[in-house]
KEVEX-82522 format. One line per 3 residues: for each residue x, y, z of N, C-alpha, C, O. Coordinates in steps of 0.02 Angstrom, whole numbers, plus 50000, padded with zeros to 5 digits. Atoms other than C-alpha are relative to their C-alpha. Layout:
BEGIN
X,Y,Z,X,Y,Z,X,Y,Z,X,Y,Z | ...
***
This chain:
BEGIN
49951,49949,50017,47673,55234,57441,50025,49985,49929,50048,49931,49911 | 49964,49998,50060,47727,55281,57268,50082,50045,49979,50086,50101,50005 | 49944,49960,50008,47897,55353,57215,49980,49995,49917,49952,49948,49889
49964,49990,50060,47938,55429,57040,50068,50091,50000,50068,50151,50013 | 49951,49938,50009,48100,55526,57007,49992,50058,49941,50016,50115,49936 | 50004,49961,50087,48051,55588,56825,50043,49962,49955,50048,49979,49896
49963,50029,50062,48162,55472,56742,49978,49928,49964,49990,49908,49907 | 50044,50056,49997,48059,55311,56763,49969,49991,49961,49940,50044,49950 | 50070,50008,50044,47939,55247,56639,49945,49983,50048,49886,49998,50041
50068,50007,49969,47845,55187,56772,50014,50036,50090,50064,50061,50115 | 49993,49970,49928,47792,55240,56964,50051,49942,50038,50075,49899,50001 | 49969,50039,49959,47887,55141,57099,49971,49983,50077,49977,50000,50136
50054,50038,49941,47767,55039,57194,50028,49967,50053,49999,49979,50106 | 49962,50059,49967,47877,54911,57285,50046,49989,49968,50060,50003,49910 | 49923,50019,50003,48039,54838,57309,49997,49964,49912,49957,49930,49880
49993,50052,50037,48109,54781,57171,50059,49953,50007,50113,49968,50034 | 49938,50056,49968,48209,54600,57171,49980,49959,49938,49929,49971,49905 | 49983,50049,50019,48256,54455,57073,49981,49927,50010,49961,49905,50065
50029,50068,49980,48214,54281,57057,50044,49951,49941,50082,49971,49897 | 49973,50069,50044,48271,54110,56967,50082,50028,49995,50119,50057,50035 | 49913,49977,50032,48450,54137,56865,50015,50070,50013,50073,50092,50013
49986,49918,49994,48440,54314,56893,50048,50017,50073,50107,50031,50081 | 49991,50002,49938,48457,54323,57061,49968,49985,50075,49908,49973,50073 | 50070,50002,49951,48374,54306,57227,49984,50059,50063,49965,50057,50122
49987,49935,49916,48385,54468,57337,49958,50063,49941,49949,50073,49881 | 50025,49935,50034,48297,54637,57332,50064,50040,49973,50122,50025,49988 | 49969,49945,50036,48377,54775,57233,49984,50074,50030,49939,50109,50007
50033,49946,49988,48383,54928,57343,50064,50041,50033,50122,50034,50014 | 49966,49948,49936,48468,55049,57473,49976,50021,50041,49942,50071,50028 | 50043,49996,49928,48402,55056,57639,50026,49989,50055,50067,49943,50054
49993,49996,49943,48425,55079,57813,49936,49971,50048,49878,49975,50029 | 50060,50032,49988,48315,54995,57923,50010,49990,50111,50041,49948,50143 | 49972,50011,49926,48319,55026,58129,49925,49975,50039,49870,49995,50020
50060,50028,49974,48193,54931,58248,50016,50017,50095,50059,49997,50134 | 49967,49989,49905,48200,54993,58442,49935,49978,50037,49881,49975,50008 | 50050,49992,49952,48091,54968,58581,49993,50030,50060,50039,50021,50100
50003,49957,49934,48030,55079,58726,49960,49971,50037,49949,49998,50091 | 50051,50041,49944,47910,54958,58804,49986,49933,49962,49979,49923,49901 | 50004,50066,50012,47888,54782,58805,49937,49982,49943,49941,49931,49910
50030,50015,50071,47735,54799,58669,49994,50055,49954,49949,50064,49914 | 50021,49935,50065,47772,54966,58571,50097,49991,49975,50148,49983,50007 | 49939,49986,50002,47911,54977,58464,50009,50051,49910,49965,50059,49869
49989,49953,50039,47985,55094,58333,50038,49982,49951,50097,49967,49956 | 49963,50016,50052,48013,55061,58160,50027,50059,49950,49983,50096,49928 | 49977,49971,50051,48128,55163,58041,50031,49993,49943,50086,49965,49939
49974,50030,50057,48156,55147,57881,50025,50074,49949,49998,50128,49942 | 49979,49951,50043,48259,55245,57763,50023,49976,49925,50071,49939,49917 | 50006,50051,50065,48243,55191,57575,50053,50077,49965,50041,50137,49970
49952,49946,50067,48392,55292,57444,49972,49974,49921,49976,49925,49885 | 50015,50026,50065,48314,55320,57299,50025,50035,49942,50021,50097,49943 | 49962,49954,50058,48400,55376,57137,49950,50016,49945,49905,49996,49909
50019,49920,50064,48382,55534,57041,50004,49980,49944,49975,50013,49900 | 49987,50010,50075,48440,55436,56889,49939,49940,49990,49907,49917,50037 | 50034,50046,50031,48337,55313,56790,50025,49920,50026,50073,49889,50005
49992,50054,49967,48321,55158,56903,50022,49923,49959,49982,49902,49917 | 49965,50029,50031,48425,55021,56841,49957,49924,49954,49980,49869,49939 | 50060,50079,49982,48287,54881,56808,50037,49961,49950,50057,49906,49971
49960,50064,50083,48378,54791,56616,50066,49996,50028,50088,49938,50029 | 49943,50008,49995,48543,54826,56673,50008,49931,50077,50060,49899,50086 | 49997,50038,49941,48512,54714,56837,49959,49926,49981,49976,49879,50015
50010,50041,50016,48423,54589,56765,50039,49961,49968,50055,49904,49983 | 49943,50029,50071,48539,54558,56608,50063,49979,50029,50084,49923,50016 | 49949,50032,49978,48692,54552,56703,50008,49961,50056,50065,49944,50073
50014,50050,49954,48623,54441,56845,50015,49955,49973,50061,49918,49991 | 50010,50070,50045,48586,54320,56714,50061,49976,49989,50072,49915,49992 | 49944,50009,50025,48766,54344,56658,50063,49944,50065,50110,49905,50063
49941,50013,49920,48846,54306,56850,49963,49930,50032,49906,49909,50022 | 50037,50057,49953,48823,54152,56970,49978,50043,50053,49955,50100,50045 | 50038,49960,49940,48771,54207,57133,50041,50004,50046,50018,50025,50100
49942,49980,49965,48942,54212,57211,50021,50066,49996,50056,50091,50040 | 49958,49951,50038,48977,54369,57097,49912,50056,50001,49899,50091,49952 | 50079,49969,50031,48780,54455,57106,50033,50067,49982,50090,50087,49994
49976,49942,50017,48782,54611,57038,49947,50037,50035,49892,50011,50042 | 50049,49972,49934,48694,54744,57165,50002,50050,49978,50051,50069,49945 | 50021,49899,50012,48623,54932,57140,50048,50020,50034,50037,50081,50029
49946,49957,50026,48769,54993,57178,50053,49996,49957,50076,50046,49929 | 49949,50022,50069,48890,54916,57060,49975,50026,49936,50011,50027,49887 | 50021,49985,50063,48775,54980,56931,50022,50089,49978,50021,50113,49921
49959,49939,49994,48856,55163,56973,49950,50067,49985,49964,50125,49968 | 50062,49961,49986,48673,55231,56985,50001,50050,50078,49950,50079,50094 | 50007,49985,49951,48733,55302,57155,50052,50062,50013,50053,50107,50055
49946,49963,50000,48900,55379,57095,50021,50041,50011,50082,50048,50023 | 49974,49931,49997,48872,55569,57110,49971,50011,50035,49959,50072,50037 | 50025,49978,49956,48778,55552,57254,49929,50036,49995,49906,50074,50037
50054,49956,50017,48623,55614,57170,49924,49940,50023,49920,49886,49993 | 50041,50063,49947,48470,55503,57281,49941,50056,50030,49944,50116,50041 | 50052,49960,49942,48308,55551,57377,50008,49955,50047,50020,49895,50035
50000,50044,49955,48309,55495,57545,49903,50012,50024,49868,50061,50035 | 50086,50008,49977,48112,55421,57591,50019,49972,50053,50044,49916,50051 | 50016,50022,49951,48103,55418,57774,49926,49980,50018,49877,50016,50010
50057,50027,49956,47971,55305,57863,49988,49987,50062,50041,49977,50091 | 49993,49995,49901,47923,55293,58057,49949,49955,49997,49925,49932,50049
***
């Protein structure tokens, strides 16, 4: 699966996340429900929010670097979510 909103320079292959000084967690918005109706089938849903605006990638890096990891800074603090403007990608 690929996402692009139109604002992207690039497509949006996979999660994106952090590593070393930066941080260590993905960078996302998601919902994520797991049920079961029988002891070997079960039902995964996933609901990924993805924003209409130009996905934050320098601004989350740069000010990771800036914070310890008490203080991370997360896709929504970056105020990429603010006007409510998002696609929702459901998965089953």
């Amino acid at each position: 699966m690929a996402l692009w909103n139109g604002k992207d320079p690039i497509l949006k292959e996979r999660l994106f996340g952090l590593t070393n000084n930066e941080a260590i967690t993905v960078k996302m918005r998601r919902s994520i429900t797991s049920t079961s109706t029988a002891p070997q089938a079960f039902l995964h849903e996933y609901l990924y929010k993805y924003p209409q605006h130009a996905f934050p990638y320098c601004d989350l890096v740069e000010t990771n670097k800036r914070r310890n990891r008490d203080a991370e800074y997360e896709l929504l603090d970056t105020g990429v979510f603010n006007e409510d403007r998002y696609f929702d990608v459901f998965v089953e």
